[in-house]
gemmi code that builds the backbone of each chain (N, CA, C; Angstrom):
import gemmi

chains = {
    "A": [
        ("UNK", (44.218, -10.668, -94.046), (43.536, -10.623, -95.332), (42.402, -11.655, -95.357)),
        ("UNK", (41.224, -11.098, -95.704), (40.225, -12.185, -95.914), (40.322, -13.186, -97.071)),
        ("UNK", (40.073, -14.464, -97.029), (40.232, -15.525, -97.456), (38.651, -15.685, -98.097)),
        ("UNK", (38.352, -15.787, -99.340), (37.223, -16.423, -100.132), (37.486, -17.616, -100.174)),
        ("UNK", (36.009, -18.719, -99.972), (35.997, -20.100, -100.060), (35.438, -20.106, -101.307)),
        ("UNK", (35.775, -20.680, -102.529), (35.055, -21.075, -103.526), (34.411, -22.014, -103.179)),
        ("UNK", (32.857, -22.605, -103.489), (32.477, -23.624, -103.413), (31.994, -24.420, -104.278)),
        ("UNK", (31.534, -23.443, -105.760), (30.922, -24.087, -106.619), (31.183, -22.732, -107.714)),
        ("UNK", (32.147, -23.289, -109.147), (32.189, -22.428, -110.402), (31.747, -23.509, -111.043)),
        ("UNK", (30.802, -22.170, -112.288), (30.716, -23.258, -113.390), (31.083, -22.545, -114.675)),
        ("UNK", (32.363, -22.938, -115.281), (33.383, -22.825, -116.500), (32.587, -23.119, -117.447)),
        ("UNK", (32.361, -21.535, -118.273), (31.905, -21.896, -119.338), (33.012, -21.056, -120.596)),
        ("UNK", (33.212, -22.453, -121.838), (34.394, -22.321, -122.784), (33.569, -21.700, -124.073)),
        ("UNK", (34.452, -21.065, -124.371), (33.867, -21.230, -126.318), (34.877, -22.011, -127.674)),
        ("UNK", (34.286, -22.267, -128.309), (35.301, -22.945, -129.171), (35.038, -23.165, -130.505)),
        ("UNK", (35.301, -22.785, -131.684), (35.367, -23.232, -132.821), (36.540, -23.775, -133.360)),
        ("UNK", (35.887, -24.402, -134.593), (37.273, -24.689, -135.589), (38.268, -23.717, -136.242)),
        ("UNK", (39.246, -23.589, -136.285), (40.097, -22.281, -136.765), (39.722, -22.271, -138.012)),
        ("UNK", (39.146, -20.934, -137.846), (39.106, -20.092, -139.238), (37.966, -20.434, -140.105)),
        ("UNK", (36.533, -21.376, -139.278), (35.801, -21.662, -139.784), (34.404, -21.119, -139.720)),
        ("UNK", (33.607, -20.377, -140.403), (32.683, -19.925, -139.847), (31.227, -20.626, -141.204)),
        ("UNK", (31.085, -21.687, -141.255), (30.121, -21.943, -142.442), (29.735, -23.378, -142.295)),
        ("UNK", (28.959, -23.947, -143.006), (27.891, -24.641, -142.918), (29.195, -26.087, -143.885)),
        ("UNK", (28.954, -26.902, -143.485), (29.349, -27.956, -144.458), (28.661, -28.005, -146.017)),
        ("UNK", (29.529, -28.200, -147.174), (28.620, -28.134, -148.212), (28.405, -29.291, -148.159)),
        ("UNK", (28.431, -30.258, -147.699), (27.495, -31.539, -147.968), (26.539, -31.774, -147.144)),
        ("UNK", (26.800, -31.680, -145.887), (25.421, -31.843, -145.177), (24.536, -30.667, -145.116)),
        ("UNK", (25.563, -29.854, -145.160), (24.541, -28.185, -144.735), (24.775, -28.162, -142.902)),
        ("UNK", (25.151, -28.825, -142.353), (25.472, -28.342, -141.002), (26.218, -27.805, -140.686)),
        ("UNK", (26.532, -27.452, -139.480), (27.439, -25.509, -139.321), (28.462, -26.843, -138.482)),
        ("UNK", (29.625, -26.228, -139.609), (31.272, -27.140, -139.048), (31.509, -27.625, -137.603)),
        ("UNK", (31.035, -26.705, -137.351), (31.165, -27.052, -135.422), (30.151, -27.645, -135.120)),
        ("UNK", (29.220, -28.154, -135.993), (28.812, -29.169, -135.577), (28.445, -30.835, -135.787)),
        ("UNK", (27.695, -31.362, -135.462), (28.053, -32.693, -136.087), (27.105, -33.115, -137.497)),
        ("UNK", (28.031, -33.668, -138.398), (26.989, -33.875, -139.827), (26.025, -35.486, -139.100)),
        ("UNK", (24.582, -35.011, -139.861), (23.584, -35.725, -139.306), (23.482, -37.288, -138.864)),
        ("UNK", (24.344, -37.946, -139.860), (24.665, -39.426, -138.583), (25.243, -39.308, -137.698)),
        ("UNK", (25.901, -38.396, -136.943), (26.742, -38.570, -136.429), (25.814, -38.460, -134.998)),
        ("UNK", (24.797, -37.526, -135.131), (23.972, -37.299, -133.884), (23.120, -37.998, -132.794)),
        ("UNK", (23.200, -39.869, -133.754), (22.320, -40.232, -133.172), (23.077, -40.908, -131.687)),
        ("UNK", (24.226, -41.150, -131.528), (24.558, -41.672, -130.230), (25.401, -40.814, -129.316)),
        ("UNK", (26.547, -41.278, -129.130), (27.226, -40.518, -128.690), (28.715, -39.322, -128.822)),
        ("UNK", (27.922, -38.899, -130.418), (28.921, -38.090, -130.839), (28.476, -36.659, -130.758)),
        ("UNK", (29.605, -35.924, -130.095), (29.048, -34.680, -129.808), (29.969, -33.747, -130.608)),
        ("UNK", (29.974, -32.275, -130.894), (30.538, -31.612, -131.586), (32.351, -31.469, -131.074)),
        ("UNK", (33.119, -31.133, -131.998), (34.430, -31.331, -131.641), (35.211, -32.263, -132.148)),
        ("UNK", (36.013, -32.866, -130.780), (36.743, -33.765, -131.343), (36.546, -35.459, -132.378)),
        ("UNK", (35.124, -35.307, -131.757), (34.108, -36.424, -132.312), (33.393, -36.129, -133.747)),
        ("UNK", (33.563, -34.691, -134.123), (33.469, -34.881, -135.172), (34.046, -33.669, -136.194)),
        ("UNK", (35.537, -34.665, -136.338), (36.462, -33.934, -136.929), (36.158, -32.889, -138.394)),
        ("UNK", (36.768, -31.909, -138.318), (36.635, -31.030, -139.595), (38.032, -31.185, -140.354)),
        ("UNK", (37.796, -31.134, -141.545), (38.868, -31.384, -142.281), (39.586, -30.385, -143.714)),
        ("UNK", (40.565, -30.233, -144.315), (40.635, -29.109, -145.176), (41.601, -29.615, -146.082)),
        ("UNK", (41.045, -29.383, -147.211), (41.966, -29.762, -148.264), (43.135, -29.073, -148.595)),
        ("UNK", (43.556, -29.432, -149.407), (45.066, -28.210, -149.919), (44.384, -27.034, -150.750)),
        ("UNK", (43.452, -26.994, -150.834), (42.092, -25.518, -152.193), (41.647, -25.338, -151.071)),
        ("UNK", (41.858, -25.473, -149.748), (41.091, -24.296, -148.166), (40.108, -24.708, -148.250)),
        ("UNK", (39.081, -26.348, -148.780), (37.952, -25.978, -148.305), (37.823, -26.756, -147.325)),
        ("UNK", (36.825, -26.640, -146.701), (36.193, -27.546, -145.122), (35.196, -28.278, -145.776)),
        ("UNK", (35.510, -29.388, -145.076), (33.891, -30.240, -144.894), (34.434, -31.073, -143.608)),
        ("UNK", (33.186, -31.964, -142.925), (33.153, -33.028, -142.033), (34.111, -33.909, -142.563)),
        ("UNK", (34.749, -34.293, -141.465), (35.390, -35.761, -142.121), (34.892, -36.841, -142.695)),
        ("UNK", (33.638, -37.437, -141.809), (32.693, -38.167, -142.350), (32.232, -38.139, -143.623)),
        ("UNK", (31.339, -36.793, -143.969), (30.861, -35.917, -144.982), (31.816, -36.235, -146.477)),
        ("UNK", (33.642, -35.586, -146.350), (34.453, -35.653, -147.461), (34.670, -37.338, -147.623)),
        ("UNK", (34.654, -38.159, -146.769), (35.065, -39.695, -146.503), (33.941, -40.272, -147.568)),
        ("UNK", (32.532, -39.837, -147.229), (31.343, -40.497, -147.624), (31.772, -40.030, -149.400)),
        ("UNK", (32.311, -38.851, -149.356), (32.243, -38.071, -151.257), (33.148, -39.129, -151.642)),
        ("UNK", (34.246, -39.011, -151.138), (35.206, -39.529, -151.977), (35.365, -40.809, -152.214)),
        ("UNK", (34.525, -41.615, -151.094), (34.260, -42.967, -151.628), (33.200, -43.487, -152.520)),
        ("UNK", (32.322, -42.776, -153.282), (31.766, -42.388, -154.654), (32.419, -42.340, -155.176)),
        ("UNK", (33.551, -41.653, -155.525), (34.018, -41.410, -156.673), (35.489, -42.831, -157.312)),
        ("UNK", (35.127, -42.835, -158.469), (36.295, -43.956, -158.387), (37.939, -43.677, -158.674)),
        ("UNK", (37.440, -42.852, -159.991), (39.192, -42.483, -160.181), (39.353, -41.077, -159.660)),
        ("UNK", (38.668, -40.374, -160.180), (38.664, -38.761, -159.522), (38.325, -37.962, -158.476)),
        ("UNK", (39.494, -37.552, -157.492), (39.339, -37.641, -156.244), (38.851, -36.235, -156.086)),
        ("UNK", (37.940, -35.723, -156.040), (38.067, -33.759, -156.575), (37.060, -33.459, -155.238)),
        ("UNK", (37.365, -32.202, -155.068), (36.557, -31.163, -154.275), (35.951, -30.778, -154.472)),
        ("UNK", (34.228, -30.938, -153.706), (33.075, -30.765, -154.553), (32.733, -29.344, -154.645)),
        ("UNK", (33.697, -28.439, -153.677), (33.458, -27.357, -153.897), (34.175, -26.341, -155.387)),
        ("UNK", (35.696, -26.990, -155.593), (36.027, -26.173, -156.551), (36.583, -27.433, -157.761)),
        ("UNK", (36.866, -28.560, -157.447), (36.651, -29.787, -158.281), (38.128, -29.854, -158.365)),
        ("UNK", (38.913, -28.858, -157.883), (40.475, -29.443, -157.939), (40.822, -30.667, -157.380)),
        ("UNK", (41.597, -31.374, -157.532), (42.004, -33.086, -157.108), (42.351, -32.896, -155.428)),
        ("UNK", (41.753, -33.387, -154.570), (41.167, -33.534, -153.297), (42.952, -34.226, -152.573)),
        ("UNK", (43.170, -33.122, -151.912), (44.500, -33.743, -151.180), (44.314, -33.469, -149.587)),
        ("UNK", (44.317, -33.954, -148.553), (44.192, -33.772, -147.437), (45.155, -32.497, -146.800)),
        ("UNK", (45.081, -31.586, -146.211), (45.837, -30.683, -145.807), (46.564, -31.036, -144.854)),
        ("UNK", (48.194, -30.984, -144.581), (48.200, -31.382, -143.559), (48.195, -30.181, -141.920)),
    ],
    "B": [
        ("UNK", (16.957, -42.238, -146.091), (17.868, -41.408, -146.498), (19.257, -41.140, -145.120)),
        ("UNK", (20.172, -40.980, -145.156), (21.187, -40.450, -144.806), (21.311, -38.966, -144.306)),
        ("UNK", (20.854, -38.407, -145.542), (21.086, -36.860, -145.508), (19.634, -36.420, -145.463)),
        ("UNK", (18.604, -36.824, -144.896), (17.038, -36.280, -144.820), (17.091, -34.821, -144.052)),
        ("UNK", (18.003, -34.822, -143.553), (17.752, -33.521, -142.775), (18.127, -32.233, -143.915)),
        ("UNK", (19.403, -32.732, -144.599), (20.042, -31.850, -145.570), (18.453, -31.198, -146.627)),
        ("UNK", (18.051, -32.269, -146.954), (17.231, -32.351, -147.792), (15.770, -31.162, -147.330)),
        ("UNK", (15.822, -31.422, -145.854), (14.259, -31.011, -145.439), (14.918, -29.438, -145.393)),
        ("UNK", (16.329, -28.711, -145.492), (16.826, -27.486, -145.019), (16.785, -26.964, -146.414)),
        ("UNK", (16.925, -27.563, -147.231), (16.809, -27.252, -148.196), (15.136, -26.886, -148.837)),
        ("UNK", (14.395, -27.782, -148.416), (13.082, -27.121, -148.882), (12.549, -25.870, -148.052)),
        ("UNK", (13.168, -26.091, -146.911), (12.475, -24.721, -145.986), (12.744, -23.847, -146.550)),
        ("UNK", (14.555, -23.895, -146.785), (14.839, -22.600, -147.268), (14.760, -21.951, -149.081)),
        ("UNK", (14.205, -23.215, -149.892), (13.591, -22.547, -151.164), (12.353, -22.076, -150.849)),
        ("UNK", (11.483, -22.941, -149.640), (9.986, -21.633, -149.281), (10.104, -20.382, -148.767)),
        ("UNK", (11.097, -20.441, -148.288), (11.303, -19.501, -147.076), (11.506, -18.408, -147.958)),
        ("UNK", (12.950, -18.125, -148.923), (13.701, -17.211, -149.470), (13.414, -17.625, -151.189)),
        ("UNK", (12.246, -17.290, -151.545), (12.364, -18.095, -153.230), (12.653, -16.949, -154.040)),
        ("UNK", (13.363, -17.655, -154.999), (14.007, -17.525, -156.076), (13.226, -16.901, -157.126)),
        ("UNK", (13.494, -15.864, -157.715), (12.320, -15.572, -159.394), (12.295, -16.548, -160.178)),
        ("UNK", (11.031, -16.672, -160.740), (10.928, -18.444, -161.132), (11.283, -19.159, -160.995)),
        ("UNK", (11.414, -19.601, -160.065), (11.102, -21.408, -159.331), (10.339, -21.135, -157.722)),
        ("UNK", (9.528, -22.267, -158.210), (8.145, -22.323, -157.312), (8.212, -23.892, -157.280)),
        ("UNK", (8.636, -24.368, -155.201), (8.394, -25.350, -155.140), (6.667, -25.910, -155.433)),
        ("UNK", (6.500, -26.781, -156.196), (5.083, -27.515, -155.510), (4.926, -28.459, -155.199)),
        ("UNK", (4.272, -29.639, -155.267), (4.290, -30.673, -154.620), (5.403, -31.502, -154.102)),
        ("UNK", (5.318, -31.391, -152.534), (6.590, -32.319, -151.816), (6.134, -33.494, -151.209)),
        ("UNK", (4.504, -33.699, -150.889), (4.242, -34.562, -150.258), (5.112, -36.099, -150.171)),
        ("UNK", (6.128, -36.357, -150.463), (6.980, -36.654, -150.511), (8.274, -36.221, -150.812)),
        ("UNK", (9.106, -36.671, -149.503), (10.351, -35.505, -149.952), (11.355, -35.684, -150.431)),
        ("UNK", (11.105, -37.423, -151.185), (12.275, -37.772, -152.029), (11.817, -37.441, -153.462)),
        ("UNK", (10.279, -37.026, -154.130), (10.031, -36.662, -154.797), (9.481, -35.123, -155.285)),
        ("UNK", (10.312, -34.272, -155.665), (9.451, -32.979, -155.673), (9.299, -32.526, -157.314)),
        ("UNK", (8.200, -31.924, -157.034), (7.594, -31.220, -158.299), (8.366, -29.823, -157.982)),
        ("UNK", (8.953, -29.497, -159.442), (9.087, -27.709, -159.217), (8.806, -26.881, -160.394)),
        ("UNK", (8.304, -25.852, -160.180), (7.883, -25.385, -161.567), (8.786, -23.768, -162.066)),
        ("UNK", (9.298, -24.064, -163.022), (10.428, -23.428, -163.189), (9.776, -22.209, -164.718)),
        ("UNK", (10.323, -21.292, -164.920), (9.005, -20.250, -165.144), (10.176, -19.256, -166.489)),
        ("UNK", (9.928, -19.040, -167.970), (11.230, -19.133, -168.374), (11.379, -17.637, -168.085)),
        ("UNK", (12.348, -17.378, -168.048), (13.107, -15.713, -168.232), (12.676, -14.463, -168.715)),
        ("UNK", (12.256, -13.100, -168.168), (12.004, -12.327, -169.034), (12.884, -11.773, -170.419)),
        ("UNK", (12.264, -11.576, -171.252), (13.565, -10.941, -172.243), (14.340, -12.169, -172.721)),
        ("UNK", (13.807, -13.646, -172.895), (14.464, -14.805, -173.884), (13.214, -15.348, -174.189)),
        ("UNK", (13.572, -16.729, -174.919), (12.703, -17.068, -175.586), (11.906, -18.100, -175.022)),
        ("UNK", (11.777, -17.452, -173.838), (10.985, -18.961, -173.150), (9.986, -17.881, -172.128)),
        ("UNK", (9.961, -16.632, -172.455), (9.253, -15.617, -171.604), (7.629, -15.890, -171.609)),
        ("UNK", (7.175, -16.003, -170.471), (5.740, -16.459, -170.677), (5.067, -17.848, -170.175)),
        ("UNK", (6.173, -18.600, -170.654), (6.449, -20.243, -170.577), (6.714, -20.764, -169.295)),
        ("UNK", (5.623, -21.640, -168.625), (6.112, -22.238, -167.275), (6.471, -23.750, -167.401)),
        ("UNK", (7.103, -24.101, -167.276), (7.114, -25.536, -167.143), (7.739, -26.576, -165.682)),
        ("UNK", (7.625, -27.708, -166.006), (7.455, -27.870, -164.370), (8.706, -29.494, -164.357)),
        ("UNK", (9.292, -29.809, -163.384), (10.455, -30.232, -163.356), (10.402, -31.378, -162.457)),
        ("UNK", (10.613, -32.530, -162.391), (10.777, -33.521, -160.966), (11.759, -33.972, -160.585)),
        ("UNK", (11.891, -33.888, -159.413), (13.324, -34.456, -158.713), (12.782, -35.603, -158.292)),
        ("UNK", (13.926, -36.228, -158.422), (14.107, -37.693, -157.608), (15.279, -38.135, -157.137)),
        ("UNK", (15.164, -38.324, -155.640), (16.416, -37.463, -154.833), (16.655, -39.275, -154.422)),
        ("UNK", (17.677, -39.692, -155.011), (18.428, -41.064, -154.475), (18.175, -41.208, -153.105)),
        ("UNK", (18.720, -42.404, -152.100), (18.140, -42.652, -150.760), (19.829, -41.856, -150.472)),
        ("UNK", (21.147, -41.501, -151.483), (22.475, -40.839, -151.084), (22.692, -39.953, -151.324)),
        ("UNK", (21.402, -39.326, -151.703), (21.408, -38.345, -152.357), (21.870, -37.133, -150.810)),
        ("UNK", (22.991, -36.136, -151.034), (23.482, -35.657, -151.900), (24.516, -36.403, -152.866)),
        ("UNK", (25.001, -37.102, -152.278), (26.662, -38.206, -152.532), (26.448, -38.372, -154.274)),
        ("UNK", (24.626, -38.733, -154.680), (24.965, -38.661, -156.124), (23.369, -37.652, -156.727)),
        ("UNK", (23.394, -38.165, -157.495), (23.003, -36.778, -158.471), (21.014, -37.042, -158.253)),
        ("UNK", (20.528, -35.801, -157.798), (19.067, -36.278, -158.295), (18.854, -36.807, -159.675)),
        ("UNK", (17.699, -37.348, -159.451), (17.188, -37.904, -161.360), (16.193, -36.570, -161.609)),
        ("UNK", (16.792, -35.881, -162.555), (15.835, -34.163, -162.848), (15.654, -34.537, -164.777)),
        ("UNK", (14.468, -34.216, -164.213), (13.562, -34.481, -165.710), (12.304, -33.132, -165.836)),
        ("UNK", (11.975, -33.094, -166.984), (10.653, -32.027, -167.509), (9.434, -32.764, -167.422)),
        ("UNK", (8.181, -32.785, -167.114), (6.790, -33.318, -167.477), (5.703, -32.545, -167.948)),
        ("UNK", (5.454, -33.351, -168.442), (4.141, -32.150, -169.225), (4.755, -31.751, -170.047)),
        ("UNK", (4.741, -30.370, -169.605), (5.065, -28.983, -171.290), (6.684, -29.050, -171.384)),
        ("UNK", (7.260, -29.665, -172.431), (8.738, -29.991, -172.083), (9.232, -28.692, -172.739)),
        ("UNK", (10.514, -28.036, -172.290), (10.610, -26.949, -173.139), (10.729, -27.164, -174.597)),
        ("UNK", (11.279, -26.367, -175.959), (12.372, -26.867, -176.886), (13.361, -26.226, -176.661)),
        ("UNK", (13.911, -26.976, -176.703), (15.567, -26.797, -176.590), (16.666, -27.425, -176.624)),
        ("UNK", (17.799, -27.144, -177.755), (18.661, -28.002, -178.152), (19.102, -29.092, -177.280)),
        ("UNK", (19.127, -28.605, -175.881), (19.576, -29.815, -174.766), (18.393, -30.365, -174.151)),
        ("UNK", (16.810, -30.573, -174.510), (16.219, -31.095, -173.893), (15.263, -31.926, -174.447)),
        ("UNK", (15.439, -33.098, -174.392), (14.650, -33.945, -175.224), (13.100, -34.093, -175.115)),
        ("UNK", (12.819, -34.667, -176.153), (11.214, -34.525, -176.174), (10.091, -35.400, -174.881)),
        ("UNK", (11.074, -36.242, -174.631), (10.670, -37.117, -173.584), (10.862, -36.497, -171.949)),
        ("UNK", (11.532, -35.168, -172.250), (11.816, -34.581, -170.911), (13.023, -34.945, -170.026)),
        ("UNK", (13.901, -35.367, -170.947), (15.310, -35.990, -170.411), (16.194, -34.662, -170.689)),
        ("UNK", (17.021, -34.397, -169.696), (17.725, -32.738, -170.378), (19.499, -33.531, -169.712)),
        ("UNK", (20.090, -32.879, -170.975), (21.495, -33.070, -170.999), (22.261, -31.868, -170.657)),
        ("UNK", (22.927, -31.888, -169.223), (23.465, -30.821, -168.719), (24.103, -31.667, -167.493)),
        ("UNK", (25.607, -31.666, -167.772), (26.476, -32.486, -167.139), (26.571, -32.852, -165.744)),
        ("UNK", (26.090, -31.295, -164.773), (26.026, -31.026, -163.479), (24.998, -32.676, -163.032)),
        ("UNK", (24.017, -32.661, -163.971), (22.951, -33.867, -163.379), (23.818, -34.898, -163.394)),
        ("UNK", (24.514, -35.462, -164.086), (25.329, -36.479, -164.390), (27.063, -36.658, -163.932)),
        ("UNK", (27.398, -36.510, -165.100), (29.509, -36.808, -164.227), (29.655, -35.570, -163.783)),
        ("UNK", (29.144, -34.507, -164.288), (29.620, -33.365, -163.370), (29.103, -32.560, -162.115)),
        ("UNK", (28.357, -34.054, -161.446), (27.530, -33.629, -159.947), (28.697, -33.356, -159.176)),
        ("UNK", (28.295, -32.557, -158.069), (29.021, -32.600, -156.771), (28.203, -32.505, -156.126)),
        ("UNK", (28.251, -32.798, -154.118), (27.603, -32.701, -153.458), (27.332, -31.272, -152.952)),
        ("UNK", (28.145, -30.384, -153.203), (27.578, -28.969, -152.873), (26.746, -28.391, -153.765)),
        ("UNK", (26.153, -29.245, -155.147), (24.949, -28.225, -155.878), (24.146, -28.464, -154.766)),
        ("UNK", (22.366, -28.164, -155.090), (21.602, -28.754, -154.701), (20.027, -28.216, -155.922)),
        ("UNK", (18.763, -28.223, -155.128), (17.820, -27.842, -156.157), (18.147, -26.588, -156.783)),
        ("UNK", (17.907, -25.893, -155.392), (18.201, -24.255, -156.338), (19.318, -24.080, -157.526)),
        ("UNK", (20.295, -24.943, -157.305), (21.533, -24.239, -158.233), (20.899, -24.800, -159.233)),
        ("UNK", (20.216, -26.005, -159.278), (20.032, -27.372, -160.676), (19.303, -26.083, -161.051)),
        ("UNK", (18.049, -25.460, -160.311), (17.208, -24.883, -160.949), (17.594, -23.861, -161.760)),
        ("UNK", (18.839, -22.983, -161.328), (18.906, -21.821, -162.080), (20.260, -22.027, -162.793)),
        ("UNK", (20.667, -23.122, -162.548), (21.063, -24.000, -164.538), (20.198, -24.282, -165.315)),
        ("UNK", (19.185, -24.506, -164.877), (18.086, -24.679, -165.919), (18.253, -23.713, -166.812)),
        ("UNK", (17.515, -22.410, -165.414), (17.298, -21.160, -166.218), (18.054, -20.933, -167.126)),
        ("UNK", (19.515, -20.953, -166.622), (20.313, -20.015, -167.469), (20.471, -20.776, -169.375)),
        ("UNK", (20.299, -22.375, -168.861), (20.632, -23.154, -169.821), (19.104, -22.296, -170.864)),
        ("UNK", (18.659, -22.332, -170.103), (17.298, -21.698, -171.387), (17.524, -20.258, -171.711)),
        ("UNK", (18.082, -19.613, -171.158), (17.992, -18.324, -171.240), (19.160, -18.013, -172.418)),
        ("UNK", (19.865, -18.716, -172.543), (20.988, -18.835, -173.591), (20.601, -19.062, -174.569)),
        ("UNK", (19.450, -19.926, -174.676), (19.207, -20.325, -176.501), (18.805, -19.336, -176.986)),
        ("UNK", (19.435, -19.319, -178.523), (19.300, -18.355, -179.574), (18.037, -19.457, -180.600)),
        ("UNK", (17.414, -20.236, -180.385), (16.803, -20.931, -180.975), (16.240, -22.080, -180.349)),
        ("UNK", (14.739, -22.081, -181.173), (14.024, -23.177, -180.101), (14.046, -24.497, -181.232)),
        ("UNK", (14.857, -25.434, -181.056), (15.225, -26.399, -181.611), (15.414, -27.905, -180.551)),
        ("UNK", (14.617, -28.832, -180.925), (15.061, -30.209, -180.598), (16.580, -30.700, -181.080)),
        ("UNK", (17.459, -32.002, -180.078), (18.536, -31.851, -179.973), (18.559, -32.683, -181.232)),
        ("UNK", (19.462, -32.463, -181.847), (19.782, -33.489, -183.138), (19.485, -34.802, -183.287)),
        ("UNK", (19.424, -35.447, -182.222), (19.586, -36.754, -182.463), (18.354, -37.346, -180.876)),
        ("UNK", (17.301, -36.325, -181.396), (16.163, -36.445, -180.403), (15.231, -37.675, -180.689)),
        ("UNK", (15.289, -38.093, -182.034), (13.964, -38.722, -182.517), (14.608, -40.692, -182.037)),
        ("UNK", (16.207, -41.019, -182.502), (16.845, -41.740, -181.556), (16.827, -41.792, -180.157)),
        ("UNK", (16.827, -40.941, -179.738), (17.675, -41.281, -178.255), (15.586, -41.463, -177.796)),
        ("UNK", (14.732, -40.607, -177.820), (13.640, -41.227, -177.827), (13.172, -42.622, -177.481)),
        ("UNK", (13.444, -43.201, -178.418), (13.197, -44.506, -179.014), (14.424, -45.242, -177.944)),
        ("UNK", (15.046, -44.814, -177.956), (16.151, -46.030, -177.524), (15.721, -45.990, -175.684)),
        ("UNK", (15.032, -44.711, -175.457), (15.496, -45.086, -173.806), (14.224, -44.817, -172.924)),
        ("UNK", (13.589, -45.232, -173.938), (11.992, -45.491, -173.703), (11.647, -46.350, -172.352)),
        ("UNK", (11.501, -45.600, -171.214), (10.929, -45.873, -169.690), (12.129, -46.163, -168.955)),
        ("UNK", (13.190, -45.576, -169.477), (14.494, -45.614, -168.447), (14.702, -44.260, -168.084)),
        ("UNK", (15.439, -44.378, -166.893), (15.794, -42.912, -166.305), (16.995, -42.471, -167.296)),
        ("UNK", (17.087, -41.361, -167.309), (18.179, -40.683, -167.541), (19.476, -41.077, -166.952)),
        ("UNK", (19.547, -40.933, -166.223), (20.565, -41.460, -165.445), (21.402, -42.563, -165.826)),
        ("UNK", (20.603, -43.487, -166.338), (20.816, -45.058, -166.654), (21.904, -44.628, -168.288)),
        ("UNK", (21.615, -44.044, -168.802), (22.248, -43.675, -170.246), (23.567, -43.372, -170.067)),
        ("UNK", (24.760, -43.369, -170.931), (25.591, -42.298, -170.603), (25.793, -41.265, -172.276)),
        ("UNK", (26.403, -40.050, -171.421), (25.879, -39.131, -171.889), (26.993, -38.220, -172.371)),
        ("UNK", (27.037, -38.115, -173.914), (27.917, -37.655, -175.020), (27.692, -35.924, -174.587)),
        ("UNK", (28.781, -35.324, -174.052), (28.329, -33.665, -174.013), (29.011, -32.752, -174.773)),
        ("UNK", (28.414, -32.514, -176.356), (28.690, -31.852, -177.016), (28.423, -30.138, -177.513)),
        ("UNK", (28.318, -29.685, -176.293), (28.450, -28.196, -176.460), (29.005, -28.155, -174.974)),
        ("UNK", (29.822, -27.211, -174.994), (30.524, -26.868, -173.671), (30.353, -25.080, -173.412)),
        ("UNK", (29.644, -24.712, -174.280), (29.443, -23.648, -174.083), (28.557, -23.132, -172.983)),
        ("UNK", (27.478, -23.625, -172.878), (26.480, -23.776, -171.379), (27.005, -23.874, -170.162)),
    ],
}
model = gemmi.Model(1)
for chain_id, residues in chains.items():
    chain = gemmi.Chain(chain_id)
    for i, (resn, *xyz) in enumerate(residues, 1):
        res = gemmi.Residue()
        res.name, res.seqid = resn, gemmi.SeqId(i, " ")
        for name, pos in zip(("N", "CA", "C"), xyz):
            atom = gemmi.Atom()
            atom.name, atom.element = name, gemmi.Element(name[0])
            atom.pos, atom.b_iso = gemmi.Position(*pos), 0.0
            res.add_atom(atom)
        chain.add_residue(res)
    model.add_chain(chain)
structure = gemmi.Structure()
structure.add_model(model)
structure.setup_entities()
């Protein structure tokens, strides 16, 4: 039987966030990717820049919901539907 | 700014895809924009253009533009003569997912609702009292919830 030598593959993956197909409402950047500070060094899309979901299903950046909710003082709400902001687990 | 990019996607895409009455104009600065907002056919502001300024915080989205009338201010129960307009979204009831377009067509709708072109009750006060302060700076009694 003839024997193939591999010598050189190049693996290409795809990957999104589950079940996410939309833009962050705070930055406006597409979930899979990184909200705009995040771009300037060495943060690349993924694990570096986590997506996050409340208990009301919505998404934003981690950064992004981190930056909202530390505005706000007593009321912790979702800027998308304003219900009280609980981390999903 | 923080969010400058948010900001610049946002003007492309009110040039790009605009809205029936609202017409960006002057951005030459893009923490300040002029917009001119144009009233409704079939209400009482038909005919009527008037023109609107943002002033987009350096956190802005995180808090609320400063949105005011200049020039031709409408009348209308929620909008003072000085061009200060009371509509909660600008104030405690911001979130970071409005942005211009939605402010804008709260405007609209906020105008398109009046059954009467009336200054707000207590216009000729609040005037006087907040004479060369932003809006913003005030806080703000919201007594119709119907809007």
């Amino acid at each position: 039987m003839a024997k193939a030598k591999i010598v050189k593959a190049r693996l290409v993956a795809n990957w999104t966030w589950n079940g996410v197909n939309e833009v962050c409402g705070i930055c406006h950047v597409h979930l899979d990717g990184c909200p705009p500070e995040a771009t300037a060094k060495f943060q690349t899309p993924g694990d570096d820049c986590p997506v996050v979901w409340g208990e009301c299903k919505h998404a934003f950046h981690l950064t992004c919901i981190t930056k909202w909710l530390g505005t706000q003082s007593d009321s912790q709400s979702c800027p998308m539907c304003r219900r009280r902001w609980e981390y999903s687990g | 700014m923080q969010y400058t990019k948010r900001l610049q996607k946002e003007l492309q895409k009110i040039q790009s895809t605009p809205i029936e009455g609202i017409t960006v104009g002057d951005v030459s600065n893009l923490q300040k924009w002029v917009v001119q907002l144009d009233g409704a056919k079939g209400t009482l502001y038909e005919g009527e253009h008037f023109t609107l300024q943002f002033c987009f915080p350096n956190n802005y989205p995180l808090e609320s533009p400063e949105v005011i009338f200049i020039g031709n201010v409408p009348i209308h129960e929620h909008v003072y003569s000085n061009g200060h307009i009371c509509l909660n979204v600008l104030y405690d009831g911001w979130s970071p997912v409005l942005s211009v377009s939605t402010i804008c067509l709260s405007l609209q709708s906020m105008l398109s609702s009046a059954t009467q072109k009336v200054r707000p009750r207590d216009n000729d006060n609040y005037v006087r009292n907040c004479f060369g302060k932003s809006p913003k700076q005030g806080r703000w009694l919201f007594h119709d919830d119907k809007v």
